[in-house]
C-alpha positions as CSV (number, residue, x, y, z in Angstrom):
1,X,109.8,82.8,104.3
2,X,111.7,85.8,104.8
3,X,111.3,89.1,107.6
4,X,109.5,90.7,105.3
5,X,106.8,88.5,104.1
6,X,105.8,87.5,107.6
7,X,105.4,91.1,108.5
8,X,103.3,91.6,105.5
9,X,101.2,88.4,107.2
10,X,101.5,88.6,110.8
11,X,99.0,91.0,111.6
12,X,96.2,88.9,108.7
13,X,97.5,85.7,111.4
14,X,96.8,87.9,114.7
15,X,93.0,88.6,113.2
16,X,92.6,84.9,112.0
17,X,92.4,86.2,108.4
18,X,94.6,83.6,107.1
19,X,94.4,80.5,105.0
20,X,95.7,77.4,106.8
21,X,98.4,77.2,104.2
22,X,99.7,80.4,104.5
23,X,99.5,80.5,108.5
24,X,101.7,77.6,108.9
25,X,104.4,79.3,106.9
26,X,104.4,82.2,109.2
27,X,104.1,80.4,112.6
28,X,107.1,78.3,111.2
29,X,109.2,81.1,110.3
30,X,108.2,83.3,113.8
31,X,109.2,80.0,115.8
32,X,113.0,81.0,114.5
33,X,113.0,84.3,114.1
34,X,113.0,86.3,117.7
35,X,112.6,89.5,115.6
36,X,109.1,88.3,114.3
37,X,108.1,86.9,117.4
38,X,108.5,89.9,119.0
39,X,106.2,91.8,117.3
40,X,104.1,89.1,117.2
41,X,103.6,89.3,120.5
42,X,103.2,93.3,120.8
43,X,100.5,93.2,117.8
44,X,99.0,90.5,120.0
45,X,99.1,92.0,123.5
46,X,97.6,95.0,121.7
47,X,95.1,93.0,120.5
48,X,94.4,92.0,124.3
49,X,94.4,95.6,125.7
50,X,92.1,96.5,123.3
51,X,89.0,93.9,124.1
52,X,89.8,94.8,127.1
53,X,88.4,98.1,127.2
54,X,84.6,98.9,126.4
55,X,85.1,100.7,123.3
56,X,81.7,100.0,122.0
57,X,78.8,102.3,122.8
58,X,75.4,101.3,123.0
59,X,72.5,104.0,122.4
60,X,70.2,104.3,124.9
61,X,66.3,103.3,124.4
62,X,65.3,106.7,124.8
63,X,66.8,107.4,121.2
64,X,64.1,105.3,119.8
65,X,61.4,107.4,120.6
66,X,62.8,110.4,119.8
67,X,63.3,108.7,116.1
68,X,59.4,107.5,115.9
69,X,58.2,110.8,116.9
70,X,60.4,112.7,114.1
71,X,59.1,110.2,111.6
72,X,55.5,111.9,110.0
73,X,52.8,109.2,111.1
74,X,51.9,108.9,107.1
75,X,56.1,107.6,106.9
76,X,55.3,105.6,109.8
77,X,52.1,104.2,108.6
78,X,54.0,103.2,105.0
79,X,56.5,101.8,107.4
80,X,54.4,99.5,109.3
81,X,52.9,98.7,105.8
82,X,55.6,97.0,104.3
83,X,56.8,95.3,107.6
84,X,53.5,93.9,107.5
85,X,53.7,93.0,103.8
86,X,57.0,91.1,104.1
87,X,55.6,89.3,107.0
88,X,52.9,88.4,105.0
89,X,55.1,87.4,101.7
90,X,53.3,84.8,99.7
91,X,55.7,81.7,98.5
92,X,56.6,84.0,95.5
93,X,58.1,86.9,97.3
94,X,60.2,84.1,99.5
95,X,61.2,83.0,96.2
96,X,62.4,85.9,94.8
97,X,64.4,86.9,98.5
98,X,65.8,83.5,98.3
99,X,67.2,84.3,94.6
100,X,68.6,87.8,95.8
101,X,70.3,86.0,98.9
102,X,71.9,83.6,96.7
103,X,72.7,86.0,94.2
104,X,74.3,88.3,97.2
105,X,76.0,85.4,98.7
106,X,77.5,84.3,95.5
107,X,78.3,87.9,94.3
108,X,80.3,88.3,97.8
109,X,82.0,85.4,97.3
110,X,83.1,86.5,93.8
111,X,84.4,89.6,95.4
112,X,86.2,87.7,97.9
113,X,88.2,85.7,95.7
114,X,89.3,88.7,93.0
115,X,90.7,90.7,96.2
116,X,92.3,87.7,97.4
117,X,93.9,87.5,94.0
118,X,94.9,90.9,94.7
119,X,96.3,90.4,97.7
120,X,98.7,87.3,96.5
121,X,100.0,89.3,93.7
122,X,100.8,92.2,96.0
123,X,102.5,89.4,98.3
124,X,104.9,88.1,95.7
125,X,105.7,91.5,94.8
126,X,106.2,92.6,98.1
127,X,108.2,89.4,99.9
128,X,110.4,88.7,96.5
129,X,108.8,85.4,96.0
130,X,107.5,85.3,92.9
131,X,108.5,82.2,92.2
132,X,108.8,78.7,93.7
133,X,110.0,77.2,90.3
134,X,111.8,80.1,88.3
135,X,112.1,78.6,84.4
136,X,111.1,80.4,81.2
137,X,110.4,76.9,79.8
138,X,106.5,75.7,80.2
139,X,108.1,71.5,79.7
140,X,110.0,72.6,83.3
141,X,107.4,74.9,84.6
142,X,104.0,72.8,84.3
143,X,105.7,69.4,85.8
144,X,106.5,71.3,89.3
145,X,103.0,71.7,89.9
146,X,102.3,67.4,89.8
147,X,101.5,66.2,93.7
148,X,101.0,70.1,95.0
149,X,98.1,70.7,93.4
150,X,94.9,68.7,92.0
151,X,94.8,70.4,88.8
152,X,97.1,70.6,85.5
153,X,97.2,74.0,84.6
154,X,97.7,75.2,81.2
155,X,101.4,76.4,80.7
156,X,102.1,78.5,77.8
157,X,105.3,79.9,77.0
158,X,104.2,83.1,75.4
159,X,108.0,85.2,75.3
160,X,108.2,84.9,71.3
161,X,104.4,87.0,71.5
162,X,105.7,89.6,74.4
163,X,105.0,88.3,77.7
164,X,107.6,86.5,79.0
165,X,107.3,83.3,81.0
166,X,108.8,83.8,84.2
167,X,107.8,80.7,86.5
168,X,105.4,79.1,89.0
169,X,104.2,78.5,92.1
170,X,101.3,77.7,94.4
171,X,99.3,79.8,96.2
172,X,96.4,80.1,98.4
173,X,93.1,81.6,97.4
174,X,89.3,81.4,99.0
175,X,91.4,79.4,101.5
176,X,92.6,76.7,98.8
177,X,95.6,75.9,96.6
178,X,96.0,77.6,93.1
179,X,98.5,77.6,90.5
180,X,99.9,81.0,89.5
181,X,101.8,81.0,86.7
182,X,104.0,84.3,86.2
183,X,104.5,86.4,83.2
184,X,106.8,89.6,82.8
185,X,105.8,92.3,80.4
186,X,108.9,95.1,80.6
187,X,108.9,96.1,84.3
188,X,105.1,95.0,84.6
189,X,104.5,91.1,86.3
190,X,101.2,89.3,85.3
191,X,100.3,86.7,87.8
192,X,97.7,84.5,86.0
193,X,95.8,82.3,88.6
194,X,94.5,78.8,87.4
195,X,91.7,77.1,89.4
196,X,88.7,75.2,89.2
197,X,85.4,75.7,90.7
198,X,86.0,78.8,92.2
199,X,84.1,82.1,90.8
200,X,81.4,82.3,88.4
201,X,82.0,80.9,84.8
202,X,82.1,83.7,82.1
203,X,80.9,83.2,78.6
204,X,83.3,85.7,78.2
205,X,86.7,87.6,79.5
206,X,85.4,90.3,82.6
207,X,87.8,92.9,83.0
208,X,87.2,94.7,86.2
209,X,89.7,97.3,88.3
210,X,90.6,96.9,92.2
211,X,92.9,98.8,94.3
212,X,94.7,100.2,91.2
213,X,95.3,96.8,89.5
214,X,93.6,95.4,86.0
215,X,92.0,92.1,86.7
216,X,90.9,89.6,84.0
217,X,89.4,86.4,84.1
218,X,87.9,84.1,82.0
219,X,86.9,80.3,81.7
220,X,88.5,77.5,79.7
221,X,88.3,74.1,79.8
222,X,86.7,73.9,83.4
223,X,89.6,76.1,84.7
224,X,88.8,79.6,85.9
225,X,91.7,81.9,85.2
226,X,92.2,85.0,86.7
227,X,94.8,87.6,85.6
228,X,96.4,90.6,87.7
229,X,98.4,93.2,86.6
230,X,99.0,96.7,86.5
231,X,99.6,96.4,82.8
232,X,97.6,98.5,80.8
233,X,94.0,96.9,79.7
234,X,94.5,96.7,76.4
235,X,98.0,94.7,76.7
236,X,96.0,92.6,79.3
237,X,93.4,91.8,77.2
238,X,96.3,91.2,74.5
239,X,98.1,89.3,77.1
240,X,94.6,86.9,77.1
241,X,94.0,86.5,73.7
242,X,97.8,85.0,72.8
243,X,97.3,83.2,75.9
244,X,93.8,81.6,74.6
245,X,95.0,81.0,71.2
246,X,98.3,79.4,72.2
247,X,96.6,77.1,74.1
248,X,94.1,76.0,71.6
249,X,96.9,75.8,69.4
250,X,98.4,73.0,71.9
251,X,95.3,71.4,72.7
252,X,94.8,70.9,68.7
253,X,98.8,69.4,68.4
């Protein structure tokens, strides 16, 4: 890991943000690098000055009343209504909140994972690893990832259509190895995450946008792959077409 791909990390480490993967790397790294520890250290001794000031502020009860009594008693009267009502709520109504926790929980999870995606494209960007094997031949590319990850990932060498097969490497998302499997398109880098049983499965390709960057995913084959790029959409989606055909294509062979 170099300088500056622990200072991209070492503050996520300080907050406890990390995956356990990608905080071992840094601690490793700080343990020989006095310039890293150091500011290790001053991002965590400001850490320390700053619980140990009373920068929270708590209103005081008076406010309360002076809420109730701006609220019209017919507001208030609706108010205590529907307090009552959920207290009230028949097996039904628990039901139905049960269904829009779940669909909540699982919708924050979803959004958890495609900025985490996010996040480790930026890094590999950023810290000039992009690759841990670096071959434009799938036969060399999808071997590397046998013993570091529990999943064969579909490697498709996709330079004769336009996208250019860079390399591999692993990665951590929703705190868990992934493949990512890198593809050049002129200047513009598709990282195409491969994982299973993480994220919803789509009966069809979802393209959504998030801090500036196209992301794509789809399912295949029990594998949920996710693709980020700051390519255009349409060359995305063109990217994820040849990608699904190719593979079909190798499946069928």
């Amino acid at each position: 890991m170099t300088c500056d791909e622990a200072s991209v990390l070492l503050h996520a480490l300080v907050d406890g943000e990390l995956d356990a993967g990608h905080a071992r790397e840094v601690e490793a790294h700080i343990a020989s690098c006095p310039r890293c520890a150091a500011e290790l250290a001053a991002a965590r001794e400001l850490q320390r000055s700053l619980r140990g000031h009373n920068l929270s502020f708590t209103a005081p009860p008076s406010l309360r009343g002076s809420i109730d009594r701006a609220v019209p008693s017919p507001a208030m009267t609706s108010r205590r209504s529907v307090l009552k009502g959920f207290a009230a709520g028949s097996i039904v109504s628990a039901a139905a909140a049960a269904s829009v926790a779940f669909v909540v929980v699982r919708s924050d999870r979803d959004g958890n994972i495609l900025g985490e995606a996010v996040s480790a494209h930026l890094r590999s960007l950023q810290a000039d690893h992009l690759t841990d094997v670096l071959s434009s031949n799938q036969h060399t590319v999808k071997p590397w990832f046998n013993g570091r990850i529990d999943l064969a990932p579909p490697v498709i060498d996709l330079t004769a259509q336009g996208f250019t097969l860079i390399g591999g490497r692993l990665d951590f998302i929703d705190g868990k190895p992934v493949a990512a499997i890198v593809y050049r398109r002129r200047v513009h880098v598709i990282n195409l995450f491969v994982m299973q049983g993480m994220g919803q499965a789509l009966p069809a390709p979802r393209l959504q946008v998030i801090q500036g960057f196209n992301i794509l995913r789809w399912t295949d084959q029990g594998f949920n792959l996710l693709a980020v790029s700051d390519l255009a959409q349409d060359e995305l989606e063109e990217f994820q077409s040849k990608f699904d055909a190719a593979a079909k294509a190798a499946r069928a062979s």
